[in-house]
C-alpha atoms as an extended CHARMM CRD file, in Angstrom:
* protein
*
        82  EXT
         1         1  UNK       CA           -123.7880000000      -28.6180000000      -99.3310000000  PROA      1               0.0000000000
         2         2  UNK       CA           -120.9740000000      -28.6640000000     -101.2430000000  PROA      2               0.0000000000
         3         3  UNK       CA           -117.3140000000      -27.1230000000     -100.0930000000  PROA      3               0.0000000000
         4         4  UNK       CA           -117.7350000000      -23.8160000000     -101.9910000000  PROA      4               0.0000000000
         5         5  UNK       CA           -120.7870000000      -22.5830000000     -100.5930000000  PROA      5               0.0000000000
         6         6  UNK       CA           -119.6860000000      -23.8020000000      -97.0450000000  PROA      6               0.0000000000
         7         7  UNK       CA           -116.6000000000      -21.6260000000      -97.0750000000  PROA      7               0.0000000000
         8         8  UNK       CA           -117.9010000000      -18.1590000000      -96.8150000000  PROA      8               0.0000000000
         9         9  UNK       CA           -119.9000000000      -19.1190000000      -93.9590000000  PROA      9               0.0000000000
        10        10  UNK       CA           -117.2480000000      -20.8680000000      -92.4360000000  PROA      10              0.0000000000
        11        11  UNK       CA           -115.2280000000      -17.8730000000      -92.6600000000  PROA      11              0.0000000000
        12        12  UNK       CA           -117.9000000000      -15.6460000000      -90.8340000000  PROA      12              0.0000000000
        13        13  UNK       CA           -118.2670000000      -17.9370000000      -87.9570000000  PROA      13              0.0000000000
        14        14  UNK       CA           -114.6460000000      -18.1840000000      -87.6780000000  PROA      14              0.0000000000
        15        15  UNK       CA           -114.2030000000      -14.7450000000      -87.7320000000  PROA      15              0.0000000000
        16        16  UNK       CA           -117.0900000000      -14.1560000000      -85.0130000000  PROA      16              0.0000000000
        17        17  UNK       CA           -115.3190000000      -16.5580000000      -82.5190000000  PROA      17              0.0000000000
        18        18  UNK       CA           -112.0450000000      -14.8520000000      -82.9010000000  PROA      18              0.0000000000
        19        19  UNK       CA           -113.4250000000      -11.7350000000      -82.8520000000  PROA      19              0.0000000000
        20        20  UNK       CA           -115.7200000000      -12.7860000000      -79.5790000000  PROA      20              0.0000000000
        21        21  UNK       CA           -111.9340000000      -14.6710000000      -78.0660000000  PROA      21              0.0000000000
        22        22  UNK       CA           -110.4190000000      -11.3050000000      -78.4170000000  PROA      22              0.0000000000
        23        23  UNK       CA           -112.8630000000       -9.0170000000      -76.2510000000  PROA      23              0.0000000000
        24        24  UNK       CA           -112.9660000000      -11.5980000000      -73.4770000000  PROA      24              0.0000000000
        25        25  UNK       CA           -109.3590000000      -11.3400000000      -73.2500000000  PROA      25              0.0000000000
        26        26  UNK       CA           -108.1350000000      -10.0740000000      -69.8850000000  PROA      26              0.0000000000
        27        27  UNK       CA           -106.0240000000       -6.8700000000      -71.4320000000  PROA      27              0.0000000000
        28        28  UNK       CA           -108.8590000000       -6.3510000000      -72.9480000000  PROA      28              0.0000000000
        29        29  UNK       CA           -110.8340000000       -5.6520000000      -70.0240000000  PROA      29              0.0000000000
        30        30  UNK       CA           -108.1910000000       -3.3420000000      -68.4510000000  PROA      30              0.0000000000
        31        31  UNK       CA           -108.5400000000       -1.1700000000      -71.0990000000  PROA      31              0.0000000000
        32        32  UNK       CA           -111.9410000000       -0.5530000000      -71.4120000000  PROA      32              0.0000000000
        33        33  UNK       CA           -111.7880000000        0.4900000000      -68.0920000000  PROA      33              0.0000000000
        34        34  UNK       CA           -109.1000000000        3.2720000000      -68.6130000000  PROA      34              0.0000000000
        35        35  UNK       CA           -110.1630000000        7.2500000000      -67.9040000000  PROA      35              0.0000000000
        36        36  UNK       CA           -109.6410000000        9.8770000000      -71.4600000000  PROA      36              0.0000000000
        37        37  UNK       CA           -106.5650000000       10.9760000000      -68.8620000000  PROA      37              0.0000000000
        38        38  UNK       CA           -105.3440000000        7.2790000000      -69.1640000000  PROA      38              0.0000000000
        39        39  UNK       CA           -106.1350000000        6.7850000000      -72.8710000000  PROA      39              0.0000000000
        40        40  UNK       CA           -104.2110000000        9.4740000000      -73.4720000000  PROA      40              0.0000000000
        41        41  UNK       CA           -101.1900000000        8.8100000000      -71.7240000000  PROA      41              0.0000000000
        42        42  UNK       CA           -100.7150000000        5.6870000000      -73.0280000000  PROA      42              0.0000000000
        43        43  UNK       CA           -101.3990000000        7.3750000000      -76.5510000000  PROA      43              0.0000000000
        44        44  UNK       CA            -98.3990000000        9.9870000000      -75.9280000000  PROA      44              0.0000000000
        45        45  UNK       CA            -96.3870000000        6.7730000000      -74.1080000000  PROA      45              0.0000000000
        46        46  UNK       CA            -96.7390000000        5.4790000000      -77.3380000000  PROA      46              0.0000000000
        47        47  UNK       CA            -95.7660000000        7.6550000000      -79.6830000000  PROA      47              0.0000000000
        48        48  UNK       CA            -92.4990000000        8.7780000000      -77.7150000000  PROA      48              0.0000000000
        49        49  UNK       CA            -91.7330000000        5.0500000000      -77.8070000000  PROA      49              0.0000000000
        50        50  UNK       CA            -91.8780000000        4.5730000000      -81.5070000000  PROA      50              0.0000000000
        51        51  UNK       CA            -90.0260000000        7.8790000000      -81.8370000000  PROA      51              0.0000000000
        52        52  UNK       CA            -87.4850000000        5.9470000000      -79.7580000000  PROA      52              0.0000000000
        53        53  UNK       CA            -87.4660000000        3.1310000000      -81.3670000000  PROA      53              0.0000000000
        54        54  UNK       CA            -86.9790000000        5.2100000000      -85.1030000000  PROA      54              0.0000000000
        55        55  UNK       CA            -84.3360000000        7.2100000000      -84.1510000000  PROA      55              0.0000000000
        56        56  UNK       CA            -82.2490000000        5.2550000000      -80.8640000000  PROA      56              0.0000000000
        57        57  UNK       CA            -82.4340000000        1.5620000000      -80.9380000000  PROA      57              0.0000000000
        58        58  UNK       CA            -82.5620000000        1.2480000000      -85.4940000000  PROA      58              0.0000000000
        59        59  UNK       CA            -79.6360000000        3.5240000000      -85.4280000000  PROA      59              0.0000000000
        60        60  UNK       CA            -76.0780000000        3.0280000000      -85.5150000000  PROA      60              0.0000000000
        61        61  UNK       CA            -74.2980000000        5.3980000000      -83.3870000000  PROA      61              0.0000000000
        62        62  UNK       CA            -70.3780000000        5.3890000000      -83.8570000000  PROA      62              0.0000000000
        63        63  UNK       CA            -70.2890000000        6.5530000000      -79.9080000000  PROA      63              0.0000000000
        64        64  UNK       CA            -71.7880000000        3.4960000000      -78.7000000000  PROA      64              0.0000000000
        65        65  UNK       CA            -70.5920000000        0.1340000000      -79.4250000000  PROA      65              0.0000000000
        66        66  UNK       CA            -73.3110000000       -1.7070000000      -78.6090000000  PROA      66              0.0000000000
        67        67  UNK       CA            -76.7790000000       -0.1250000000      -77.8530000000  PROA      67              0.0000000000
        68        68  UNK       CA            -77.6300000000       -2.9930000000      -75.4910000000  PROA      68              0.0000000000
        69        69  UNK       CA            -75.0480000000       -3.8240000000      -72.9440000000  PROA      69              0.0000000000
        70        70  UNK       CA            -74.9520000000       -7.5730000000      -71.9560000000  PROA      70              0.0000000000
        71        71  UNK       CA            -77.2210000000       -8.7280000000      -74.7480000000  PROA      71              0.0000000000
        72        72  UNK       CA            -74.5460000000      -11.0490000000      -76.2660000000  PROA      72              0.0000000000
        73        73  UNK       CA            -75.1310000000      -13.3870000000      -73.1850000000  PROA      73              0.0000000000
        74        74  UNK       CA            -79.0370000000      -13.7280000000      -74.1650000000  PROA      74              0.0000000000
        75        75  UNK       CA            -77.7790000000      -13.8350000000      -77.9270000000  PROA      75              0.0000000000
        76        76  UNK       CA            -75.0430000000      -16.0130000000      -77.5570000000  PROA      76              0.0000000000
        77        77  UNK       CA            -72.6680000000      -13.9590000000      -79.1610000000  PROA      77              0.0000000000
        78        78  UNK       CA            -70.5720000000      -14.2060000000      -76.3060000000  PROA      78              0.0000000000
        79        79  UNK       CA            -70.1300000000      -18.3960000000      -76.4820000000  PROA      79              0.0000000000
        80        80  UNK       CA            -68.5950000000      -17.0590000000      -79.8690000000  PROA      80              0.0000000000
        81        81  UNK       CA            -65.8190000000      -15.3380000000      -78.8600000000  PROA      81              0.0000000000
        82        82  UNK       CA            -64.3990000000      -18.0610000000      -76.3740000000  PROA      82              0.0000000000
């Protein structure tokens, strides 16, 4: 068998095992168990969270000098300033 006709079924069994990987997965498992109430929620959690992210943490905000308070110590920023 020669490499090009090997390939393409590579490929599908490769893509089978990560597609079997993934549903074994334990998050995986919590949410098939969620109720329509939980899917939901998490669905509106969501969206408010990317509306969040769009409009609060891209932004710059001339009232706040730095949207994240005490992130220059897990940045390093402040090892800069000494």
């Amino acid at each position: 068998m020669s490499s090009t006709t090997a390939l393409p079924g590579y490929r599908e069994i490769r893509a089978t095992l990560i597609e079997r990987d993934r549903s074994l997965r334990r998050e995986n498992l919590r949410v098939k168990a969620l109720t329509l109430n939980e899917i939901k929620a998490d669905e509106i959690l969501r969206r408010i969270r990317a509306d969040e992210e769009a409009t609060i943490w891209k932004e710059e905000h001339a009232s706040i000098p730095h949207p994240f308070p005490g992130m220059e110590f897990l940045t390093g920023e402040y090892l800069d300033r000494i």
